[in-house]
mmCIF file as gemmi writes it, N, C-alpha and C atoms, coordinates in Angstrom:
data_model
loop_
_atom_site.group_PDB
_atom_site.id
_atom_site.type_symbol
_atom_site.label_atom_id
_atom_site.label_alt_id
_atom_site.label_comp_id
_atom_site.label_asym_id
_atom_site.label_entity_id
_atom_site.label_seq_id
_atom_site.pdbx_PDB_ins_code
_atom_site.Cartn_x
_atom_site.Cartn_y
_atom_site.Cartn_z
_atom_site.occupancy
_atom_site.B_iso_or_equiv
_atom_site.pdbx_formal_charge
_atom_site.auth_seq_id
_atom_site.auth_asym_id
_atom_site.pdbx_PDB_model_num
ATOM 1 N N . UNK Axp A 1 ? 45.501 98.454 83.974 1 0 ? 1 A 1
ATOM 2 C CA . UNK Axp A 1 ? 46.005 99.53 84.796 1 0 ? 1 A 1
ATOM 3 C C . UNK Axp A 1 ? 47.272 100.06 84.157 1 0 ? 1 A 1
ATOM 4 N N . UNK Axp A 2 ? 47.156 101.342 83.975 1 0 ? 2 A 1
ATOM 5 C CA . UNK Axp A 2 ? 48.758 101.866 83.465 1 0 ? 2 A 1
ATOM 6 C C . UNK Axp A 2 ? 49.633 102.011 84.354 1 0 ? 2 A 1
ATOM 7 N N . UNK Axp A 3 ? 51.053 101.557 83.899 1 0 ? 3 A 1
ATOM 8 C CA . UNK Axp A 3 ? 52.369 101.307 84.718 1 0 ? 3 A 1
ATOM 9 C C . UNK Axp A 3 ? 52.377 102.887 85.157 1 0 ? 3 A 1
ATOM 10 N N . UNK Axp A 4 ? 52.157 102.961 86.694 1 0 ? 4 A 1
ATOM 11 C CA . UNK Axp A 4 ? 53.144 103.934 87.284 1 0 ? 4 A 1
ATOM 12 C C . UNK Axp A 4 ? 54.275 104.633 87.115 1 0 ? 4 A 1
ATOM 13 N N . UNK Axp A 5 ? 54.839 103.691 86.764 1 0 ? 5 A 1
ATOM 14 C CA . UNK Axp A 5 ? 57.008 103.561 86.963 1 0 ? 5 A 1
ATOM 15 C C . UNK Axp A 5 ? 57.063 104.031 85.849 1 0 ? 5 A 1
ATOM 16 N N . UNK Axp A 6 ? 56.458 104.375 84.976 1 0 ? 6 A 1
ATOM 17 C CA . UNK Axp A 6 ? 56.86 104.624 83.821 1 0 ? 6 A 1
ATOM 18 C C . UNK Axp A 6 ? 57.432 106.408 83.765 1 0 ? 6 A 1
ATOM 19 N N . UNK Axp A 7 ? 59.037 106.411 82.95 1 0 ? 7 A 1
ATOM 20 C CA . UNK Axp A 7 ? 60.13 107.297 82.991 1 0 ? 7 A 1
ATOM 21 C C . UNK Axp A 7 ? 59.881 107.973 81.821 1 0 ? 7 A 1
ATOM 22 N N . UNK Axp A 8 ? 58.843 108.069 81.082 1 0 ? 8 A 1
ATOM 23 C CA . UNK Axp A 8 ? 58.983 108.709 79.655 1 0 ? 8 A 1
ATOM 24 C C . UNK Axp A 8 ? 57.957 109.942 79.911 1 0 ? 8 A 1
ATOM 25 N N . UNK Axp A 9 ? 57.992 110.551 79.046 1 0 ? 9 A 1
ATOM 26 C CA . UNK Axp A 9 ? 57.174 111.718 78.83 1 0 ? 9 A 1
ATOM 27 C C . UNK Axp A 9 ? 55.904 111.892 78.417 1 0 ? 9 A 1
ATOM 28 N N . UNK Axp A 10 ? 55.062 110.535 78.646 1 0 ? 10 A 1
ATOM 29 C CA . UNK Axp A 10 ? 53.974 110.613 77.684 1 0 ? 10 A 1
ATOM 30 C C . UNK Axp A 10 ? 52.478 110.547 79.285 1 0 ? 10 A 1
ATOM 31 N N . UNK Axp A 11 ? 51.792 111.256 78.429 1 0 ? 11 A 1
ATOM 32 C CA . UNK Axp A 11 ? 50.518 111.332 79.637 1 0 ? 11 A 1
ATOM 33 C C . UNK Axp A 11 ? 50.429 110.112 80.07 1 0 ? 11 A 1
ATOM 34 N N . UNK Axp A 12 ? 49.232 109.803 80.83 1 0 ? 12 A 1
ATOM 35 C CA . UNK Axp A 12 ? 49.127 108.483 81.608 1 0 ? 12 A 1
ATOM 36 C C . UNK Axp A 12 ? 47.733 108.205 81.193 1 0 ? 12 A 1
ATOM 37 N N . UNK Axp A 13 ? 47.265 109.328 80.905 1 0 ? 13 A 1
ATOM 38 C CA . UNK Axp A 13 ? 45.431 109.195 80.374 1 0 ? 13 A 1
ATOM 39 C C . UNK Axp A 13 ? 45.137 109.017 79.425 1 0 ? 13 A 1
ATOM 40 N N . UNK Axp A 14 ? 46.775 109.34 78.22 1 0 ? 14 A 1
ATOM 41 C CA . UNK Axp A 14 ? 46.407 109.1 77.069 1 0 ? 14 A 1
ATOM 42 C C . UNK Axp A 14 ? 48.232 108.802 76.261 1 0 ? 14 A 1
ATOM 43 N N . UNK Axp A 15 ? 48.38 107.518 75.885 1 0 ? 15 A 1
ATOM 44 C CA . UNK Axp A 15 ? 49.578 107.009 75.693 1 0 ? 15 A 1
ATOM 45 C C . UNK Axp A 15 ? 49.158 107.147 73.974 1 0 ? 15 A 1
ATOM 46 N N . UNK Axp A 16 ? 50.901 107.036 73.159 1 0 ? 16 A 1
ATOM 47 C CA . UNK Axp A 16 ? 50.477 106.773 71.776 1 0 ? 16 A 1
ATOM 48 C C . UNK Axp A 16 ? 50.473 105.508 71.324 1 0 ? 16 A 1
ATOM 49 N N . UNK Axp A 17 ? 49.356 104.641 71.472 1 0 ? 17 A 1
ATOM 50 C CA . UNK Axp A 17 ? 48.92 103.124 71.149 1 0 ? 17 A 1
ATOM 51 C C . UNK Axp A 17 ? 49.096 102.816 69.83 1 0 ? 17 A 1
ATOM 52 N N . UNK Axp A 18 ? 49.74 101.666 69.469 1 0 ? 18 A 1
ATOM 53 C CA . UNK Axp A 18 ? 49.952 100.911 68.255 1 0 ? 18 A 1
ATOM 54 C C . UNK Axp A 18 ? 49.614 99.677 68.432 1 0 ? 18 A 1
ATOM 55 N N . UNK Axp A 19 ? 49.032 99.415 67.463 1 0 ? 19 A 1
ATOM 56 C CA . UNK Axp A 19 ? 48.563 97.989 67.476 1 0 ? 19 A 1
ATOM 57 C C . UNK Axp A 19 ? 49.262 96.781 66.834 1 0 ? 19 A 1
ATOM 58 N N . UNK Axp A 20 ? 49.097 95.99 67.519 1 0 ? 20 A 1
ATOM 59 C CA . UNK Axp A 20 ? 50.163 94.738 67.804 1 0 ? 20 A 1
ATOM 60 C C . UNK Axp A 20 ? 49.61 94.207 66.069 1 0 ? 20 A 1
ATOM 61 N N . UNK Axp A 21 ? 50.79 94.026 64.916 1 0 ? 21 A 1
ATOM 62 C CA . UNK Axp A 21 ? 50.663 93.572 64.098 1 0 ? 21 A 1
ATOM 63 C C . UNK Axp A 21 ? 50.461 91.89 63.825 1 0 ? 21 A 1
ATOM 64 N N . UNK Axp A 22 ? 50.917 90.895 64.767 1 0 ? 22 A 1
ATOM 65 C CA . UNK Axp A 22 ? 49.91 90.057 65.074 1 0 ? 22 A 1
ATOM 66 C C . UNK Axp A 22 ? 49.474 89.75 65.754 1 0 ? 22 A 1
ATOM 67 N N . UNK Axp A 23 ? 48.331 90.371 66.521 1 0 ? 23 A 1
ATOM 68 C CA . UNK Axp A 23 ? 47.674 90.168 67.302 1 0 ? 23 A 1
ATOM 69 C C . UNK Axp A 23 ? 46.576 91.259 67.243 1 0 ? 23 A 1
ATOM 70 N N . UNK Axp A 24 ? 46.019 91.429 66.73 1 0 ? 24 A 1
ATOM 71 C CA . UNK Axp A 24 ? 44.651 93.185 66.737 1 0 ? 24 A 1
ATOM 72 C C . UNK Axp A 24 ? 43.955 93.046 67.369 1 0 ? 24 A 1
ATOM 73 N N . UNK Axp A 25 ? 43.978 92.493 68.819 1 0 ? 25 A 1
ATOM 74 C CA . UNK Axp A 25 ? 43.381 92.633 69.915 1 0 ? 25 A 1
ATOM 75 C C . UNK Axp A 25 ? 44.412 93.426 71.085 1 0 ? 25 A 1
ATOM 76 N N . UNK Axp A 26 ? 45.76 93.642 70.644 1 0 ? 26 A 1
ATOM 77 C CA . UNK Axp A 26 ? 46.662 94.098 71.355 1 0 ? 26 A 1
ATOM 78 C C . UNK Axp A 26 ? 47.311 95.447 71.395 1 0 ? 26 A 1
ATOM 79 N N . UNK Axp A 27 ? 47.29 96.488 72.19 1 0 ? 27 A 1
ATOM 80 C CA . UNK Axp A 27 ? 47.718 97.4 71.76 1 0 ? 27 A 1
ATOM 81 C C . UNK Axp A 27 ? 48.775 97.639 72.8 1 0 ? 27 A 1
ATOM 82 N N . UNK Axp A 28 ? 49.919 98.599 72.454 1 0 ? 28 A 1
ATOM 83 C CA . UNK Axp A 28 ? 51.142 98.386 73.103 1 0 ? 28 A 1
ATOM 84 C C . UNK Axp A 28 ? 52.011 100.378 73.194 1 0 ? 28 A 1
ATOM 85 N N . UNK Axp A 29 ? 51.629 100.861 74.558 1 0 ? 29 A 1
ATOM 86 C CA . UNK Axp A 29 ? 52.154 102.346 74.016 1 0 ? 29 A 1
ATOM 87 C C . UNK Axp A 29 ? 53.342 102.561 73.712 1 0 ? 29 A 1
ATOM 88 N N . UNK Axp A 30 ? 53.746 103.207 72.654 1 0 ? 30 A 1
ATOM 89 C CA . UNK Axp A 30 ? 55.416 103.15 71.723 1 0 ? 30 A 1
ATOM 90 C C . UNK Axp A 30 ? 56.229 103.718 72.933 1 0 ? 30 A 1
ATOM 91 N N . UNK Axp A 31 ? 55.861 104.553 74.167 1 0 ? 31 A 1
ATOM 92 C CA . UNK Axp A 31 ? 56.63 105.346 74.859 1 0 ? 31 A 1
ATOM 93 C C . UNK Axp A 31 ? 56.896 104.749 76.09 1 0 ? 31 A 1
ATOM 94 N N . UNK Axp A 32 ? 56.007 104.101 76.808 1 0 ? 32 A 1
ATOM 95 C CA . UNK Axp A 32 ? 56.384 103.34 77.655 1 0 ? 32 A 1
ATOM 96 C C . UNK Axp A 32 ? 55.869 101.909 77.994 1 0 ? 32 A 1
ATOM 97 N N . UNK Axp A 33 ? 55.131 101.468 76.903 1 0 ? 33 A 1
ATOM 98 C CA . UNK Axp A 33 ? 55.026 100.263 77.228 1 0 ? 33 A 1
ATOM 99 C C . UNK Axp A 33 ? 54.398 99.246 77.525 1 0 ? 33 A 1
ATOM 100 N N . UNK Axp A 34 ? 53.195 100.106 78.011 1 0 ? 34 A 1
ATOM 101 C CA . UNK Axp A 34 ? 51.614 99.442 79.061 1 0 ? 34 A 1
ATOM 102 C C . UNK Axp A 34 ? 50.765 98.848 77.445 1 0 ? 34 A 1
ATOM 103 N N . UNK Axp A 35 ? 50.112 97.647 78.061 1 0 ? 35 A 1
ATOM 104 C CA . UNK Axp A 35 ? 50.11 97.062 77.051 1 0 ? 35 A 1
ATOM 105 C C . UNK Axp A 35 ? 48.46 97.091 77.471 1 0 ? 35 A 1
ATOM 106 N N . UNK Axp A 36 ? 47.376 96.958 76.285 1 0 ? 36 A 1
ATOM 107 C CA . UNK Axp A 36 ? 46.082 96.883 76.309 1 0 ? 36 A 1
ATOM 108 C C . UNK Axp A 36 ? 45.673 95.706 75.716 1 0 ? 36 A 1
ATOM 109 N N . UNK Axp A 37 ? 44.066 94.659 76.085 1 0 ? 37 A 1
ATOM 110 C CA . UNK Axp A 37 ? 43.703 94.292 74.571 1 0 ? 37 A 1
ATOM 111 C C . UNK Axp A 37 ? 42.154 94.831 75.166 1 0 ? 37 A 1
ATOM 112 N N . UNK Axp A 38 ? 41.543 94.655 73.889 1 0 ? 38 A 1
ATOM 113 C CA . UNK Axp A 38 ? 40.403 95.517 73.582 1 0 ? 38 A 1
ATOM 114 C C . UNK Axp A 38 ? 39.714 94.161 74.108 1 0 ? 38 A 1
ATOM 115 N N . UNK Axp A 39 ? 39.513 92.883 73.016 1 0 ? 39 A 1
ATOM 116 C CA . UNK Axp A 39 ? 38.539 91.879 73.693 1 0 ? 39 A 1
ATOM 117 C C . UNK Axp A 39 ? 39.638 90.819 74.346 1 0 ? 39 A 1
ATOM 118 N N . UNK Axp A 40 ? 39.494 90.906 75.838 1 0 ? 40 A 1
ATOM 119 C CA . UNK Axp A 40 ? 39.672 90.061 77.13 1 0 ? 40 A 1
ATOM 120 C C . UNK Axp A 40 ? 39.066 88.753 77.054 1 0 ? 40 A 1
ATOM 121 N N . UNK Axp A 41 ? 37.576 88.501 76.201 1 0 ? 41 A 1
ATOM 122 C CA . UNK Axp A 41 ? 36.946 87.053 76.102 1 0 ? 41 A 1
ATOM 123 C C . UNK Axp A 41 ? 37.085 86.861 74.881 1 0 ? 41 A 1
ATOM 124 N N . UNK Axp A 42 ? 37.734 86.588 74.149 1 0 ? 42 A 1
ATOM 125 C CA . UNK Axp A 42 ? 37.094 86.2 72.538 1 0 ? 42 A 1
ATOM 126 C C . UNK Axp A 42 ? 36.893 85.018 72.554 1 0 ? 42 A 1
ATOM 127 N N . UNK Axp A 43 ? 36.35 84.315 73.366 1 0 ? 43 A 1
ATOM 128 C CA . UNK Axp A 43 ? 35.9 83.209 73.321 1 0 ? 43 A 1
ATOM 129 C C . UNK Axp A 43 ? 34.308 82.851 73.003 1 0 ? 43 A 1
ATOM 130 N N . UNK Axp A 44 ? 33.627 83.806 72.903 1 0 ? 44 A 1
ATOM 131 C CA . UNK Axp A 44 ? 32.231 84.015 72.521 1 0 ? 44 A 1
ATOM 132 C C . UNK Axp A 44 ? 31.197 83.651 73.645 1 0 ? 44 A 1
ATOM 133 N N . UNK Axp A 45 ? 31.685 83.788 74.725 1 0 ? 45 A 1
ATOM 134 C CA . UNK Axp A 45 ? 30.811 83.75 76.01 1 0 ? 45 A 1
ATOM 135 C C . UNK Axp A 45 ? 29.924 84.657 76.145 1 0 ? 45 A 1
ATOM 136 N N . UNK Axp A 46 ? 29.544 85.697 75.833 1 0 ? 46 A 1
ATOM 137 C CA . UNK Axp A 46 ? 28.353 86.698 75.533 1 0 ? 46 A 1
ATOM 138 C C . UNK Axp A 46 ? 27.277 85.911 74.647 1 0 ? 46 A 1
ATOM 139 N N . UNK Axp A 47 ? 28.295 85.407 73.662 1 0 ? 47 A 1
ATOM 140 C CA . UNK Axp A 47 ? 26.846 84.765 72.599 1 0 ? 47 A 1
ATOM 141 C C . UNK Axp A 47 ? 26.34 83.35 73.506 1 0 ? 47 A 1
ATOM 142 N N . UNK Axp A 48 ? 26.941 83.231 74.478 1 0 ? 48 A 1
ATOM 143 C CA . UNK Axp A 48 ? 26.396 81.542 75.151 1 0 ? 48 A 1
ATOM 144 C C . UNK Axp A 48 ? 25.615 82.302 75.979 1 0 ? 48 A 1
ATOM 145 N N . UNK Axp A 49 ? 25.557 83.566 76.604 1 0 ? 49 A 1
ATOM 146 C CA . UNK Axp A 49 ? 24.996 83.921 77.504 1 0 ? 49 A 1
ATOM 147 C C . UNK Axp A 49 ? 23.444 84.615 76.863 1 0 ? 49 A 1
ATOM 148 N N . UNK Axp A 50 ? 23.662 84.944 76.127 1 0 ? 50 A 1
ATOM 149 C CA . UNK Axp A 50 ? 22.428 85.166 75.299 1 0 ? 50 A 1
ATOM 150 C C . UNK Axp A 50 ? 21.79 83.862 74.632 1 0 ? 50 A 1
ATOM 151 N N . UNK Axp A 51 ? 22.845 82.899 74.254 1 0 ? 51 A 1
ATOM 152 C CA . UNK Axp A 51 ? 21.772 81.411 74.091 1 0 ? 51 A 1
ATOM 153 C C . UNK Axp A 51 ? 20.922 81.265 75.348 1 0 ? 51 A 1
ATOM 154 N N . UNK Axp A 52 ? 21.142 80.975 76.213 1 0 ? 52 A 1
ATOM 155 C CA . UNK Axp A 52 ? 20.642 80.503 77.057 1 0 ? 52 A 1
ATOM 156 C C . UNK Axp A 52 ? 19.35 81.259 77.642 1 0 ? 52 A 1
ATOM 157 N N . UNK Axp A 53 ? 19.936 82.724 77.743 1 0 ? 53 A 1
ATOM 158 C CA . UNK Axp A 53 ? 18.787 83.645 78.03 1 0 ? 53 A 1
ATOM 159 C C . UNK Axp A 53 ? 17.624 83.438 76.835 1 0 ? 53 A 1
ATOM 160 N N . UNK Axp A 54 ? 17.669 83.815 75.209 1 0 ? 54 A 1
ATOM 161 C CA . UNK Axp A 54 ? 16.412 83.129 74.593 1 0 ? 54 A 1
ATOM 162 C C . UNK Axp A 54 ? 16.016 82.283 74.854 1 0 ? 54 A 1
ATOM 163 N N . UNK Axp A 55 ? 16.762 80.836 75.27 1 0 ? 55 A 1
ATOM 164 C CA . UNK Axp A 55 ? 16.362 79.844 75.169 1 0 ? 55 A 1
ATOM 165 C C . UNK Axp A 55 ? 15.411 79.479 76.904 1 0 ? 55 A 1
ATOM 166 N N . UNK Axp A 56 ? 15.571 80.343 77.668 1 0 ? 56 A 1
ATOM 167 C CA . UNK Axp A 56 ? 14.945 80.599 78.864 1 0 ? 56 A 1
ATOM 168 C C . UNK Axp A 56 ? 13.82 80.892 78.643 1 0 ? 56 A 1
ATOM 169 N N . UNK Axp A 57 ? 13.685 82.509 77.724 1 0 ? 57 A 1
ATOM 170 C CA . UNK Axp A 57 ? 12.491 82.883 77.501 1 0 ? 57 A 1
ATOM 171 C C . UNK Axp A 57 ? 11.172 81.989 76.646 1 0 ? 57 A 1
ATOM 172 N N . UNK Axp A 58 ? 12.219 81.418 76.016 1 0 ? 58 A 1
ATOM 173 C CA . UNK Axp A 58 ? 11.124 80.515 74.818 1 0 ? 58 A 1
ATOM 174 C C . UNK Axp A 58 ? 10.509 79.584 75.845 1 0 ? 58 A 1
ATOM 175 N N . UNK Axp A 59 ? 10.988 78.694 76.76 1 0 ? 59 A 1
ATOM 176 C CA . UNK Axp A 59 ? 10.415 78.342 77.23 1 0 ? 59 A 1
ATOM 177 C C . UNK Axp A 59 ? 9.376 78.725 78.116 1 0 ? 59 A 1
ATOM 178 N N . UNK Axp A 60 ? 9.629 79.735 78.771 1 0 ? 60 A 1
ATOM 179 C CA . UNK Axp A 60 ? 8.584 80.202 79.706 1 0 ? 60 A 1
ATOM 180 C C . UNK Axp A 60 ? 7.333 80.895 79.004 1 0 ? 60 A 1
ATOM 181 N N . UNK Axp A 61 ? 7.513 81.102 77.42 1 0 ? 61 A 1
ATOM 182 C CA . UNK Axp A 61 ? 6.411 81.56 76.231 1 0 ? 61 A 1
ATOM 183 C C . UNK Axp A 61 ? 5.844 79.775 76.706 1 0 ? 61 A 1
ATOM 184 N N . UNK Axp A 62 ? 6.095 78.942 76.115 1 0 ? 62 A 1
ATOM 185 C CA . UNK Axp A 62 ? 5.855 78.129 75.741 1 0 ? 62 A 1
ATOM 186 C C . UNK Axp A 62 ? 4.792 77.185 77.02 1 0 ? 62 A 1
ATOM 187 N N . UNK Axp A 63 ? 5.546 77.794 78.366 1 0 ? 63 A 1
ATOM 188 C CA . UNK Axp A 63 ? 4.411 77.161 79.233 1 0 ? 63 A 1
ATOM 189 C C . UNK Axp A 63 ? 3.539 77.865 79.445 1 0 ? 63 A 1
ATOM 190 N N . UNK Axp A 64 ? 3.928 79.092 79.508 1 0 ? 64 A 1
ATOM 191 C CA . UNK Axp A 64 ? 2.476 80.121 79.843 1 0 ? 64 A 1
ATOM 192 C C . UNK Axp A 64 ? 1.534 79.878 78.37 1 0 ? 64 A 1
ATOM 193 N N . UNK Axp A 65 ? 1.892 79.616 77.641 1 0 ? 65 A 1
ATOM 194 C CA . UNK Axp A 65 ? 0.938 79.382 76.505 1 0 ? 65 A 1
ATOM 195 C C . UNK Axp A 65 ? -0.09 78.149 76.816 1 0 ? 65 A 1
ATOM 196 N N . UNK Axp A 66 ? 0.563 77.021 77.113 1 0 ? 66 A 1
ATOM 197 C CA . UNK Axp A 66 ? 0.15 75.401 77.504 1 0 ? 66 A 1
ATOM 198 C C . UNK Axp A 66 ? -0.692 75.649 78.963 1 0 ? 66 A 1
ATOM 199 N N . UNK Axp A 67 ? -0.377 76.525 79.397 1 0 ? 67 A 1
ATOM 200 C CA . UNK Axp A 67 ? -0.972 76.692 80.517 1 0 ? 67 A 1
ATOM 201 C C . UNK Axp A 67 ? -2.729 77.834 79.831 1 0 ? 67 A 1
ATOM 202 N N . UNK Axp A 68 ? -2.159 78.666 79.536 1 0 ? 68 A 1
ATOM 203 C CA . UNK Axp A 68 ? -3.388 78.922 78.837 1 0 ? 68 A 1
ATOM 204 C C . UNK Axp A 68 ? -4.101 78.145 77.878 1 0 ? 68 A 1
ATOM 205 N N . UNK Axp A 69 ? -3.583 77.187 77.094 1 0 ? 69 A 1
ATOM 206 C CA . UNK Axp A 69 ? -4.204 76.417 76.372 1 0 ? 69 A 1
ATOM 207 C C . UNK Axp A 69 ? -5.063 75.392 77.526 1 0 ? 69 A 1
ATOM 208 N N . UNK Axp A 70 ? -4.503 74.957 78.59 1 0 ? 70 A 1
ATOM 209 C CA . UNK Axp A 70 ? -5.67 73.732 79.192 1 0 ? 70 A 1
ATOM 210 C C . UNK Axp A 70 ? -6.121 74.472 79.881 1 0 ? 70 A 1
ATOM 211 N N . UNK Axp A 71 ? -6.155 75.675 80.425 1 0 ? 71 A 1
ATOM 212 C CA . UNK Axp A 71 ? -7.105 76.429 80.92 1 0 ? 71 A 1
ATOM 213 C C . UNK Axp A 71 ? -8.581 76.697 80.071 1 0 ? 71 A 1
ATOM 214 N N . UNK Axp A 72 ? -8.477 76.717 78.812 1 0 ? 72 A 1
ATOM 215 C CA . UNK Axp A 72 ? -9.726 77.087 78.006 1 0 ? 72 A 1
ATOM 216 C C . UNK Axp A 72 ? -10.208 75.764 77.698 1 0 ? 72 A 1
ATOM 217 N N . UNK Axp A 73 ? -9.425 74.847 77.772 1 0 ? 73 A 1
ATOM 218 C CA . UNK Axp A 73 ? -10.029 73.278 77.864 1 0 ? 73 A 1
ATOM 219 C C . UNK Axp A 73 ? -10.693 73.186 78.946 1 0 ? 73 A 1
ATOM 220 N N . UNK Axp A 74 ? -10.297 72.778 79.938 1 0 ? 74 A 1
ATOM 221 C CA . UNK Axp A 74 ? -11.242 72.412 81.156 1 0 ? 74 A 1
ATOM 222 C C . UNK Axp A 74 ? -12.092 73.668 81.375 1 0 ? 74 A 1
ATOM 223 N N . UNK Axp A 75 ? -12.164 74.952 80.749 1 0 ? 75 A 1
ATOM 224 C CA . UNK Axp A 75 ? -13.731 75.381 81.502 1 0 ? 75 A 1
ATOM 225 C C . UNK Axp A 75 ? -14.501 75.713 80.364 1 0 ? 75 A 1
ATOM 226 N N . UNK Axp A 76 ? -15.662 74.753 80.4 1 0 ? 76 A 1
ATOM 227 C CA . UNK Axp A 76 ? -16.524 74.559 79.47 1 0 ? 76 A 1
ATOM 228 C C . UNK Axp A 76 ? -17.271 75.776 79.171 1 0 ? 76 A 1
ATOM 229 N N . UNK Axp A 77 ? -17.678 76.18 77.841 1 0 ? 77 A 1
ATOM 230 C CA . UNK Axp A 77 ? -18.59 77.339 77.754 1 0 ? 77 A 1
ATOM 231 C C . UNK Axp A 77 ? -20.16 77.285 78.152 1 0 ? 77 A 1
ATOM 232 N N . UNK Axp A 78 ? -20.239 78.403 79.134 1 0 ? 78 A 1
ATOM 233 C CA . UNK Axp A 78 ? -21.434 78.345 79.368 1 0 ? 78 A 1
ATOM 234 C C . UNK Axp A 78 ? -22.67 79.109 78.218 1 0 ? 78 A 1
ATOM 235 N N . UNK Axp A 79 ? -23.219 78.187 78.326 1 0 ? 79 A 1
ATOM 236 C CA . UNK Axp A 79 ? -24.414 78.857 77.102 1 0 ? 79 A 1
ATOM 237 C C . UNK Axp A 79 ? -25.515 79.343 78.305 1 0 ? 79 A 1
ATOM 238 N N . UNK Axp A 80 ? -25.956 80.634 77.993 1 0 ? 80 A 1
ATOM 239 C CA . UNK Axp A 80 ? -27.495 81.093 78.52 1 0 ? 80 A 1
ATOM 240 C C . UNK Axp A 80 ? -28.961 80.836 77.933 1 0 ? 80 A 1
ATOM 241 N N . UNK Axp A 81 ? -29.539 80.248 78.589 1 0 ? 81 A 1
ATOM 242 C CA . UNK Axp A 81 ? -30.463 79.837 78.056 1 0 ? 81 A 1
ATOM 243 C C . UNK Axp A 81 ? -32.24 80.887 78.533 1 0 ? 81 A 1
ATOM 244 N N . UNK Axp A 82 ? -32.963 80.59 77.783 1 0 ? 82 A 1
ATOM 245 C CA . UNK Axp A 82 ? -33.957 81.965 77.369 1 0 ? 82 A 1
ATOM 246 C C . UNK Axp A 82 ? -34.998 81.343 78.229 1 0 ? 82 A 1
């Protein structure tokens, strides 16, 4: 959220952002102050959330498959006879 209170002259919709030399997830407006970072998680919780989701799907491949596999087991082919 951008600071309200802020006494300088610079828009509110659009500040002049510099980026935090150590830190380049940080940006900081030269005029008044309001501070940004771009990634909030860099902890890689998107990529755990997508593990889990493949690893959901694979399984549910994997039973509907097994499930179709003993399905064509137990029903025997019928042959017609002349």
């Amino acid at each position: 959220m951008l600071n309200q209170d802020c006494h300088q002259d610079c828009n509110h919709s659009y500040c002049p952002f510099a980026q935090d030399t150590r830190n380049p997830n940080r940006y900081v407006c030269l005029k008044c102050g309001v501070e940004r970072e771009i990634n909030r998680h860099p902890s890689g919780f998107g990529s755990f959330l997508m593990l889990l989701l493949s690893l959901f799907i694979a399984f549910q491949v994997i039973v509907i498959l097994d499930k179709q596999n003993n399905d064509n087991q137990q029903t025997p082919a019928v042959s017609q006879q002349q």
